[in-house]
C-alpha positions in Angstrom: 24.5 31.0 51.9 22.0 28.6 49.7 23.9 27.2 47.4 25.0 23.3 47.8 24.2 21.2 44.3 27.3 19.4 43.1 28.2 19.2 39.1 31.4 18.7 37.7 33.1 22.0 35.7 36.5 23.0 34.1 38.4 26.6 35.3 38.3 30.4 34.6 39.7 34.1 32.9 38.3 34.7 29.5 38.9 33.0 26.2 36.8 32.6 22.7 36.6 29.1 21.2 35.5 29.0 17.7 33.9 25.9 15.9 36.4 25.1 12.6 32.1 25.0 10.7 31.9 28.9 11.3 31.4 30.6 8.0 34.3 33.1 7.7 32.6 34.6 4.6 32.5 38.4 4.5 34.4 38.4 8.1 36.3 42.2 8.8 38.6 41.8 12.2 41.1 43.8 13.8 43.5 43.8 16.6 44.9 47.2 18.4 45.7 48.2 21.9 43.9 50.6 23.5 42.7 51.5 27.3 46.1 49.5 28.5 44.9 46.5 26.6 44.9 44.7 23.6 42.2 44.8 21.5 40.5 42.2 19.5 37.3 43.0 17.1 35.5 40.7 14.7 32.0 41.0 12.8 30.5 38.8 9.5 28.1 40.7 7.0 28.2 42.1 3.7 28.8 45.8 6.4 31.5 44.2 8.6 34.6 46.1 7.3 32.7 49.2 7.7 31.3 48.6 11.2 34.9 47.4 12.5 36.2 50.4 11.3 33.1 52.6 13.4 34.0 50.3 16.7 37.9 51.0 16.4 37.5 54.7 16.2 34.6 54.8 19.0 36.7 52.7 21.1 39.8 54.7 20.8 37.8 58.0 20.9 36.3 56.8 24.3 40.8 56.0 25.3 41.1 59.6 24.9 37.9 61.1 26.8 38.4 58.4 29.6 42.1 57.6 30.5 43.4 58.4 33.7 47.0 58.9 32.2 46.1 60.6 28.9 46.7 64.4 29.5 44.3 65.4 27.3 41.7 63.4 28.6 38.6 64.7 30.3 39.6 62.2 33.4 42.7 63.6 33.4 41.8 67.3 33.3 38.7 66.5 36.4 41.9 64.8 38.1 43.8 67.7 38.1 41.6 70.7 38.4 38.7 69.0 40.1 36.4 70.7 38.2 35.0 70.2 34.5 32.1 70.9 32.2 31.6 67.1 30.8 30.5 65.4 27.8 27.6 63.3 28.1 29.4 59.9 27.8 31.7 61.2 30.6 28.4 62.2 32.7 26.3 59.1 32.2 29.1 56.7 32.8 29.8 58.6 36.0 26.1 58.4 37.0 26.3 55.0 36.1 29.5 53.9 38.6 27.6 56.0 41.0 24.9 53.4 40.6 27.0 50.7 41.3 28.9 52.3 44.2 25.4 52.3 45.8 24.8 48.4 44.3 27.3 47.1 45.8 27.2 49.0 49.0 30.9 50.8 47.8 32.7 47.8 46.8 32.9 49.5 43.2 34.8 52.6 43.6 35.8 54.6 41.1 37.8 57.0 43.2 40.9 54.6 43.7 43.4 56.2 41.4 45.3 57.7 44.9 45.5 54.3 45.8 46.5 52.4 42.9 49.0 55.1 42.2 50.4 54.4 45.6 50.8 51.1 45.1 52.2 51.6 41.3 49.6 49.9 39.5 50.0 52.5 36.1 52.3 52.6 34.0 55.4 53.9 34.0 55.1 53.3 38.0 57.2 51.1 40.2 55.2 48.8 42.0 55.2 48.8 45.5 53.6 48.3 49.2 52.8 51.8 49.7 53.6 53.2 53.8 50.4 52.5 55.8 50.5 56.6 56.7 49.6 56.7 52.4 47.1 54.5 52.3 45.5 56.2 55.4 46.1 59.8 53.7 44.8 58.1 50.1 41.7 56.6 52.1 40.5 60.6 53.1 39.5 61.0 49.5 37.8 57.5 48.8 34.0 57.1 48.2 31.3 58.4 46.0 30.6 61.2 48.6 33.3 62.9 47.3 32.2 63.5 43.3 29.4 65.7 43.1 27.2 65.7 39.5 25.5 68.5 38.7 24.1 68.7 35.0 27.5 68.4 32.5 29.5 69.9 35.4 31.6 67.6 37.5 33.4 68.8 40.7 35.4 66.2 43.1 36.7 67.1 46.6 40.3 68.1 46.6 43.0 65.2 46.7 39.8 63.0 45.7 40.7 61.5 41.9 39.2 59.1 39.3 40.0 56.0 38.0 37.2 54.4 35.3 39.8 51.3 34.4 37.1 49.3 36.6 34.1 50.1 34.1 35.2 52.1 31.0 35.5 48.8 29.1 32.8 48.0 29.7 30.9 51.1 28.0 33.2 51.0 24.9 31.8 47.4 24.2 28.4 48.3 24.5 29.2 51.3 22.2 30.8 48.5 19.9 28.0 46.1 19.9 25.6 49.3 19.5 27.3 50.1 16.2 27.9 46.4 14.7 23.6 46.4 15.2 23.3 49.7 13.8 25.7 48.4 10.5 23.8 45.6 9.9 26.2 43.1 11.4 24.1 40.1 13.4 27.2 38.5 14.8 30.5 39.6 16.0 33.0 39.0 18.9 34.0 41.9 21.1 37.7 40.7 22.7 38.4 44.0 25.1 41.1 42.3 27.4 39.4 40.6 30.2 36.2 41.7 28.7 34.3 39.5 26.1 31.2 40.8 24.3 29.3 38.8 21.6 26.5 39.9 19.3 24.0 37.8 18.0 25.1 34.1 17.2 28.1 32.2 15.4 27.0 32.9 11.8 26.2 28.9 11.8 23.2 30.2 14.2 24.9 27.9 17.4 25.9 29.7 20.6 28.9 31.1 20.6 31.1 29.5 23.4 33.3 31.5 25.9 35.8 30.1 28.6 36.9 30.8 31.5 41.1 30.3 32.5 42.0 28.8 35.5 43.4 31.5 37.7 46.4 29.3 38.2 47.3 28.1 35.2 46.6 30.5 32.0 46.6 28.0 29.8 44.0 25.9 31.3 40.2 26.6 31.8 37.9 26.2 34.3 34.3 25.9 32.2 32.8 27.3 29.4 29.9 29.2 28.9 27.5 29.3 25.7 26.1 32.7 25.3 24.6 34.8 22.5 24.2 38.5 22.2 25.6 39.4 26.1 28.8 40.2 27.7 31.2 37.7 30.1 33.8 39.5 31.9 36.3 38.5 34.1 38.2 40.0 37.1 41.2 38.0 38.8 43.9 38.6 41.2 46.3 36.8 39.0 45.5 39.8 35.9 47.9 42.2 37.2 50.1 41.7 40.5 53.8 41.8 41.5 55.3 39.9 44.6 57.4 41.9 47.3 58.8 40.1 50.6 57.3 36.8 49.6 53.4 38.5 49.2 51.6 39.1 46.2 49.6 42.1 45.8 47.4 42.1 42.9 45.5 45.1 41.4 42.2 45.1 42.9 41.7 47.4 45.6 39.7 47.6 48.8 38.8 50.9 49.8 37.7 50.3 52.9 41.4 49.2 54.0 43.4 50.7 51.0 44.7 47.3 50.3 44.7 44.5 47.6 40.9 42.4 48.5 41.5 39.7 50.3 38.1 38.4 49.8 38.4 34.8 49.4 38.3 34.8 45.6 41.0 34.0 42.5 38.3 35.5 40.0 34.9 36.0 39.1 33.1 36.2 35.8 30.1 37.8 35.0 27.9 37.6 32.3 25.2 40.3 31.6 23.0 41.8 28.9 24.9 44.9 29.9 28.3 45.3 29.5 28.9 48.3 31.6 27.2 46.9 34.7 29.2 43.2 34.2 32.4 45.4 33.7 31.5 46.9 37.1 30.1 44.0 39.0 32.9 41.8 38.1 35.6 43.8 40.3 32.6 45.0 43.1 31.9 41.0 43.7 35.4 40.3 43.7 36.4 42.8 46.5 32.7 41.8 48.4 33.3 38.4 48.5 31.3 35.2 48.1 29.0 35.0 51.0 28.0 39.1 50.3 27.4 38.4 46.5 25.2 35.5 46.7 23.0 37.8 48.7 23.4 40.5 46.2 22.5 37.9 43.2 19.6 36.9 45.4 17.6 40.1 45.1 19.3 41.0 41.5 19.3 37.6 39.6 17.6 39.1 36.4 20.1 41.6 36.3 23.4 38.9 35.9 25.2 35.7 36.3 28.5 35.0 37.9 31.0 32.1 38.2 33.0 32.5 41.1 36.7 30.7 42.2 37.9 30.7 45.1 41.4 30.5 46.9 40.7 27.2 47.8 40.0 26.2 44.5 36.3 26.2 44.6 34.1 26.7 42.0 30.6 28.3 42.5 28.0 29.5 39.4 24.6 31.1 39.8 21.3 29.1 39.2 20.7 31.5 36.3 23.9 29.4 34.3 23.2 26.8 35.2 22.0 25.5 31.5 24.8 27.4 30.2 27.8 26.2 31.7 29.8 23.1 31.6 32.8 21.8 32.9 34.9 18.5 34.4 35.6 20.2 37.6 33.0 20.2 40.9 31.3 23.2 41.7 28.4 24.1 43.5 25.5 26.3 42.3 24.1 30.0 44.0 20.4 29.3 44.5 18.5 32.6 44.7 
């Protein structure tokens, strides 16, 4: 790896620091929970209530169409009878995961739900360590081979199902931001759990400023990031995770072993211009490692940024963050 130049940094998840000199004039804001996550919306502008309204119905229209546990959902329905004539935002975000099962060489896999299932990561599940003759079963069905895209109709393989949690929000922040620009609104903050999307500025015109939480203490950060119109999202191991026998098994799943990634990594961040691809990259770099993604960020460094943590504590950030980060901590900066 080339990497190797030494600064000092602070620790990562995601959280929104406002300045007390922000102008809160004409703000609109809401708070709901949707996709298995709380939701947190807030624009400025003379439009704002309007266009948080718009984002709040979007986002919970895109809950319905994309849930893996809503039986009315179009996920759902593939899930169960393999087959289904799509709508287009259920085709081009498939497309697009296809994309990045390709990217990342299949590190982002949208066809885990047999093995998260197995291992109880839903709702309403227990969670457990699955047998190893389930995993093996559950790894029959995994990998992109197995969905097949032809115009709006969407077949899978049998036993093969769907799981979008990894990119889904992802899309419905883009969508969000998409309709605070179309209402007028030049800056807002897009809270989607883990996922962070600003538009535009602060409305005092200065960068808006986004942290990243230590992975082992939530109420501590590693760094912070200043970013304007783009999206930082964050995957971790310590998100969601239960401990069995003295192991902990968090949420992220390899598919090429059917078990949680043990990749070397507590989290990683990533900030893009697009929020569907961050949403994606952030778990496929997690489960690939550190070594793998610097190579990917090599040939792809105009597509995103990433902060990695290690388990050893380690803090790395590409070269293309470099003017955007800062922290009290060491790290070490990803030279492409």
């Amino acid at each position: 790896m080339n990497f190797m130049r030494k600064f000092s940094i602070l620790f990562m998840t995601v959280a929104v620091l406002f300045c007390s000199a922000c102008d809160f004039d004409s703000k609109a804001d809401s708070e709901f929970f949707a996709m298995d996550t709380i939701m947190s919306i807030t624009a400025y502008g003379s439009n704002s209530q309007s266009a948080v309204s718009a984002a709040e119905n979007e986002i919970n229209r895109l809950d319905k169409l994309l849930s893996v546990q809503n039986e009315n959902s179009e996920i759902f329905k593939l899930n169960r009878d393999k087959s289904i004539n799509a709508s287009a935002d259920t085709v081009t975000l498939l497309k697009r995961a296809m994309n990045f099962y390709t990217l990342t060489d299949g590190a982002f896999d949208i066809t885990t739900e047999p093995l998260t299932r197995a291992w109880g990561f839903y709702s309403g599940l227990e969670k457990r360590v699955p047998s190893q003759n389930e995993i093996d079963n559950a790894l029959k069905t995994v990998g992109a081979e197995h969905i097949n895209i032809d115009n709006k109709n969407i077949t899978l393989d049998e036993n093969t199902s769907l799981d979008l949690g990894g990119i889904a929000k992802g899309y419905a922040s883009a969508k969000t931001a998409q309709i605070f620009k179309e209402n007028g609104v030049s800056s807002a903050l897009i809270s989607l759990g883990g996922n962070v999307r600003v538009v535009g500025s602060k409305p005092d015109g200065s960068d808006w400023s986004v942290a990243i939480t230590d992975p082992d203490d939530n109420s501590k950060q590693v760094g912070t990031l200043a970013v304007r119109d783009t999206a930082v999202v964050t995957s971790g191991s310590y998100q969601r995770y239960f401990e069995e026998n003295g192991h902990i098994y968090h949420h992220i799943i390899d598919t090429e072993t059917g078990y949680p990634a043990q990749s070397g990594l507590k989290s990683v961040t990533v900030v893009s211009e697009d929020d569907t691809l961050a949403d994606a990259l952030s778990t496929g770099l997690f489960v690939m490692g550190l070594e793998k993604s610097s190579k990917l960020y090599s040939k792809n460094s105009a597509l995103f940024g990433a902060v990695f943590v290690t388990d050893k504590n380690e803090i790395y950030i590409t070269d293309n963050l470099e003017n955007r980060f800062s922290s009290q901590h060491k790290f070490e900066v990803i030279e492409r």
